[in-house]
SEVEXLO-502387 format. One record per residue (C-alpha): y, z, x; residue number from 0. Coordinates in nm, 3 decimals. Layout:
REM residues N
         Y         Z         X   gumar
         Y         Z         X     NUM
...
***
This chain:
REM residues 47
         Y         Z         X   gumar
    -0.029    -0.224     0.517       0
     0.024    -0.077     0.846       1
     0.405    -0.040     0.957       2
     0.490    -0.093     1.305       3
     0.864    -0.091     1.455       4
     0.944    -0.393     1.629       5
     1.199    -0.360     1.933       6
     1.482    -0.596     1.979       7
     1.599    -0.755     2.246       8
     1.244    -0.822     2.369       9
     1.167    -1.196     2.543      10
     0.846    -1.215     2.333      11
     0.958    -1.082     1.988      12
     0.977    -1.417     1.858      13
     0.596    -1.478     1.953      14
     0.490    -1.182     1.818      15
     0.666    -1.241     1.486      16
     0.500    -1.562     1.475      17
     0.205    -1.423     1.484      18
     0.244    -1.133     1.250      19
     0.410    -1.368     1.029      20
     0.069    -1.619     0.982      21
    -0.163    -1.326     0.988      22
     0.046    -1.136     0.715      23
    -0.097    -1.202     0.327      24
     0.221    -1.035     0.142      25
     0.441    -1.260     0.071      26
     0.725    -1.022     0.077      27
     0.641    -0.914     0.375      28
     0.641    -1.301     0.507      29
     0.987    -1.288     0.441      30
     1.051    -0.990     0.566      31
     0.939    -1.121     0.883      32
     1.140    -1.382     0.855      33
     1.489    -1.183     0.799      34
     1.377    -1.012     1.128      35
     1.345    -1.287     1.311      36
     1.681    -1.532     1.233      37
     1.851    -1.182     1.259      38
     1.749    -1.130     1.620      39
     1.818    -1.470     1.687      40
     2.150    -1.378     1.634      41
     2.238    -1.729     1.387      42
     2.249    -1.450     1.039      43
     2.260    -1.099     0.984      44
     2.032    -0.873     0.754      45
     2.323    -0.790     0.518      46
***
């Protein structure tokens, strides 16, 4: 698995989250994915 940061605050992070989301296999890392992306939504934290 390759790790890559992802930057918030970015206009596209929730398209590109999308799309690493339905290319991603791992289902951990599915929902991983999406932790990231109702946290930078700013509706629920990662704690």
């Amino acid at each position: 698995m390759r790790i890559r940061q992802l930057i918030l605050g970015r206009t596209d992070l929730s398209g590109e989250i999308e799309e690493r989301h339905r290319n991603e296999s791992d289902v951990r890392s599915k929902v991983r994915l999406l932790c990231i992306k109702l946290a930078a939504s700013g509706d629920y934290t990662s704690e």
